[in-house]
Backbone as CSV, one residue per row, in Angstrom:
resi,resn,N_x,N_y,N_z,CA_x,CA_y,CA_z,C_x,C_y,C_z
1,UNK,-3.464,2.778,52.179,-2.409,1.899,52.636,-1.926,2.400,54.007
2,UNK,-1.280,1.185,54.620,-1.054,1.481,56.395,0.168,2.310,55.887
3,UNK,0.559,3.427,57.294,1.500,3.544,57.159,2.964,2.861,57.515
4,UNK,4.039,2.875,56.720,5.089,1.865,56.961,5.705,1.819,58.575
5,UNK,5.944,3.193,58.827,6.674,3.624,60.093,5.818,4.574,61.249
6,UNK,5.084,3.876,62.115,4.065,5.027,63.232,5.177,5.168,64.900
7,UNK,5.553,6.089,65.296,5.835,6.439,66.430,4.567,7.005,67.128
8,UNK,3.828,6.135,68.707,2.796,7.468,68.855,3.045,7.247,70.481
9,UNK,3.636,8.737,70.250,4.175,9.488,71.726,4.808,8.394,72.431
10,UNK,5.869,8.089,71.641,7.004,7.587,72.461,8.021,7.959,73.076
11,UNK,8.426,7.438,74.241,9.344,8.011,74.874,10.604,7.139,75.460
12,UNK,11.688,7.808,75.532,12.508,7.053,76.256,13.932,7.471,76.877
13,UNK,13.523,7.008,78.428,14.222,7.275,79.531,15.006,6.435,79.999
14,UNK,16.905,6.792,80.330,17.309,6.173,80.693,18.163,6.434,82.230
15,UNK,17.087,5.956,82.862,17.270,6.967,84.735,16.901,8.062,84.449
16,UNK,17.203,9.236,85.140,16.508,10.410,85.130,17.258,11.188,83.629
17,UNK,17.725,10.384,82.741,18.069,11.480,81.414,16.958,10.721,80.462
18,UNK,16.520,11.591,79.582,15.503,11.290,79.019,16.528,11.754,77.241
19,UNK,16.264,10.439,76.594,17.251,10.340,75.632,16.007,10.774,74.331
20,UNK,14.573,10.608,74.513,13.346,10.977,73.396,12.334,11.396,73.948
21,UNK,11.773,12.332,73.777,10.758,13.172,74.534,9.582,12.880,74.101
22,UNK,8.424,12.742,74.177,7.645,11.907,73.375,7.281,12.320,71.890
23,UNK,7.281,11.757,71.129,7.790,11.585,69.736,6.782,11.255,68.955
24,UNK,5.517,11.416,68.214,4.567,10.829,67.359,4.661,11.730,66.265
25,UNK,5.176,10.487,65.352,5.384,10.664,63.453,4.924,9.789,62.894
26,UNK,4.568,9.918,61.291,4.161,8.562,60.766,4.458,8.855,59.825
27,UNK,5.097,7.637,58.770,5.680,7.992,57.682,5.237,6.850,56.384
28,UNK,4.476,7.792,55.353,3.669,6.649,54.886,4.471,6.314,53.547
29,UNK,3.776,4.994,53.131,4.472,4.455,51.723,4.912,5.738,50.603
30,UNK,5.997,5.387,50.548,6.698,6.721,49.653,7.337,7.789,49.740
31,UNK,6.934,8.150,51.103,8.089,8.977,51.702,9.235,8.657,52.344
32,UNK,10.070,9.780,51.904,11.379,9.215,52.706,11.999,10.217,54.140
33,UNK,12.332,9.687,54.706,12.666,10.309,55.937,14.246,10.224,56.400
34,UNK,14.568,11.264,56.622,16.000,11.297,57.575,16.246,11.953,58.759
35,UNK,16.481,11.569,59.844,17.525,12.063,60.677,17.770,12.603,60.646
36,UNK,18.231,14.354,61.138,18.954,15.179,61.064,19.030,15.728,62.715
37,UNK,19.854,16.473,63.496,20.059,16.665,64.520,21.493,16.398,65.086
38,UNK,21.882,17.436,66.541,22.827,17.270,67.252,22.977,15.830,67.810
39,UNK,24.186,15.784,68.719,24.482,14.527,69.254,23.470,14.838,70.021
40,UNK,22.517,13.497,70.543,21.918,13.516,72.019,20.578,14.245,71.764
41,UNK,20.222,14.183,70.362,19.305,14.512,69.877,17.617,13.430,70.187
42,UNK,18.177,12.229,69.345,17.445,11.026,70.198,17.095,10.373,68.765
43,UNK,17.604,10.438,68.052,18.255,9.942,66.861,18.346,8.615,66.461
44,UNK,19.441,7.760,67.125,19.409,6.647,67.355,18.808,5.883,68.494
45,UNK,18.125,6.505,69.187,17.120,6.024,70.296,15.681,5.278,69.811
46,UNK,15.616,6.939,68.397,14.660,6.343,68.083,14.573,5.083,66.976
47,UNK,15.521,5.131,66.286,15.873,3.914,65.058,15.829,2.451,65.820
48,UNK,16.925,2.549,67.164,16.368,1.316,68.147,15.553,0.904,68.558
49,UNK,14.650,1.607,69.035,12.960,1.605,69.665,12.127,0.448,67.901
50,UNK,12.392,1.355,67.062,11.442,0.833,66.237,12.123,-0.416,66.023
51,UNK,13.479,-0.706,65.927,13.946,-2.239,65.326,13.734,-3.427,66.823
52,UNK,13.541,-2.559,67.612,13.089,-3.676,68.827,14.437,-3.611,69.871
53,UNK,15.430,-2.825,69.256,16.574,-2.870,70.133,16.105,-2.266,71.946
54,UNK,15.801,-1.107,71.871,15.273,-0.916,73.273,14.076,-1.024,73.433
55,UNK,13.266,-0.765,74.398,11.998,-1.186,75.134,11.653,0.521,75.346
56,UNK,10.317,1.323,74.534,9.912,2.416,75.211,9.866,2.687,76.402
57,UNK,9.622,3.893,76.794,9.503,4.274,78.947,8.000,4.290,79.025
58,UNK,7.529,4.968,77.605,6.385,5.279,77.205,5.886,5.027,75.967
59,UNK,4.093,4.900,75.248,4.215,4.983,74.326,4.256,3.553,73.158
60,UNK,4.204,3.564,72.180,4.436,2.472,71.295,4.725,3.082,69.570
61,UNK,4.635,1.739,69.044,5.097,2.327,67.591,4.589,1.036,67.065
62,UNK,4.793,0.850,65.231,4.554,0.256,64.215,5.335,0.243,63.001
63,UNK,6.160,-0.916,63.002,6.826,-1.310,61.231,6.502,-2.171,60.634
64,UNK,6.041,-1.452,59.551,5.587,-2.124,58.573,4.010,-2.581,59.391
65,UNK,3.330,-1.801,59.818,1.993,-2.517,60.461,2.496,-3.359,61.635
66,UNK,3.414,-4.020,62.046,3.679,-4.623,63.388,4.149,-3.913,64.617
67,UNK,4.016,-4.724,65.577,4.706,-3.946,66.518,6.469,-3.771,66.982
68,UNK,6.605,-2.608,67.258,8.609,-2.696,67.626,9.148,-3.802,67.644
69,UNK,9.744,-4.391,67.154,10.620,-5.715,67.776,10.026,-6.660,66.996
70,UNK,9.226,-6.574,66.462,8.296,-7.623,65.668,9.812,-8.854,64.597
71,UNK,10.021,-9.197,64.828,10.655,-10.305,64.230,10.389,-10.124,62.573
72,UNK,9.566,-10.614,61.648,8.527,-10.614,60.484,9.228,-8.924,59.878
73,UNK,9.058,-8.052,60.644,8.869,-6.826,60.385,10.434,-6.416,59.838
74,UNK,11.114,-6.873,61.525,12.852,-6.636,61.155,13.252,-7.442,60.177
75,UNK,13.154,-8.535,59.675,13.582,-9.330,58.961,13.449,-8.619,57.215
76,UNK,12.607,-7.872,56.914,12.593,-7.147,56.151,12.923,-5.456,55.626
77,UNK,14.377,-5.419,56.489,15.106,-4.114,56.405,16.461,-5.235,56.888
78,UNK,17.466,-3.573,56.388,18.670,-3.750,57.051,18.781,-2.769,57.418
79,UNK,19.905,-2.481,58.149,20.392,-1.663,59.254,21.888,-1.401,59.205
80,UNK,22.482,-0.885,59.298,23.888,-0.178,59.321,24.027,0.493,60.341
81,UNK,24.598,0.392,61.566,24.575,1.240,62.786,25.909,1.859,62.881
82,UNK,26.371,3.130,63.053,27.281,3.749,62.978,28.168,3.469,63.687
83,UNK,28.311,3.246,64.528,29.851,2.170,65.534,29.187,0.782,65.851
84,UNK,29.042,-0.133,64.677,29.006,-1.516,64.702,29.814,-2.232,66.129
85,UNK,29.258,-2.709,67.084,29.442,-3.403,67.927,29.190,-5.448,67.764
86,UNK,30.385,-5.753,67.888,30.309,-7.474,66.957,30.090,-8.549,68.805
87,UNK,31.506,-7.810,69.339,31.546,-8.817,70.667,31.646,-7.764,72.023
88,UNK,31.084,-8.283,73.200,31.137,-7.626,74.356,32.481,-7.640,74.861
89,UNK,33.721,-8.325,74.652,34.619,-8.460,74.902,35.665,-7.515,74.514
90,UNK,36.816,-7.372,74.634,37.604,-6.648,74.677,38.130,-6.331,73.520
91,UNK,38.740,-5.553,72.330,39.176,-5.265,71.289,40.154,-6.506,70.964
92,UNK,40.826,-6.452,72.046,42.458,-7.627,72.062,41.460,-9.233,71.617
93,UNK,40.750,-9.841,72.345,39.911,-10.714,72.404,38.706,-11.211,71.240
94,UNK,38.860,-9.666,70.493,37.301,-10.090,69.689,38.659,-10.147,68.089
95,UNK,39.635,-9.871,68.318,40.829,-10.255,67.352,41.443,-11.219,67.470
96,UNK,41.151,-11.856,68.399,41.871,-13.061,68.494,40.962,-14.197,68.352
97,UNK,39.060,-13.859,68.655,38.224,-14.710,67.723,38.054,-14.861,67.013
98,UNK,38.205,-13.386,66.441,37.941,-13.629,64.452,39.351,-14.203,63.713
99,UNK,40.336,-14.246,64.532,41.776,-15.206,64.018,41.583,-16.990,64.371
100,UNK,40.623,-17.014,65.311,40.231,-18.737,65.618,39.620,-19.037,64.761
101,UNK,38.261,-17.948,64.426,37.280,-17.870,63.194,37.950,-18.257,61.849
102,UNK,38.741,-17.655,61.918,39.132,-17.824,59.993,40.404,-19.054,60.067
103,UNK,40.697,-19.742,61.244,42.093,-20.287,61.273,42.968,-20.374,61.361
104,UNK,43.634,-18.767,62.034,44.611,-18.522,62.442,44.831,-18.404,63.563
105,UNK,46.460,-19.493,64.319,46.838,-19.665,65.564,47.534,-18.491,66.460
């Protein structure tokens, strides 16, 4: 069986700081994997890369047999990101949508 999750030698740079150094893991049906590391480790760089959120510098990957970003692929996980971001807008503003949202003036 393929493996579920392939990183091979990915990397990723944002300007001259380099947030994942190149990175090749593969993690096959049945194993489980975690995260562990300091801030600025590359942690969530790499969880983005594979859900399609950023674009490698270098490098590629595979979920579930597809490629990063694959639509098909994401659609079959969820995700929980540790400071959930809803609107680009301002704290004051994204409270006063979700009060238009539910009906309150």
């Amino acid at each position: 069986m393929a493996p579920r999750l392939t990183f091979s030698a990915i990397s990723k740079q944002f300007g001259k700081q380099t947030a994942l150094h190149p990175l090749t893991l593969s993690i096959e049906p049945g194993e489980i994997l975690g995260f562990l590391g300091p801030n600025g480790a590359g942690k969530t760089t790499a969880i983005h890369l594979a859900l399609g959120f950023l674009r490698p510098t270098s490098g590629s990957g595979l979920l579930l047999g597809k490629p990063f970003g694959d639509a098909q692929a994401r659609a079959r996980l969820g995700f929980v990101p540790d400071v959930p971001v809803f609107f680009s807008e301002s704290g004051f503003r994204s409270v006063e949508l979700a009060a238009r949202l539910n009906g309150v003036h």
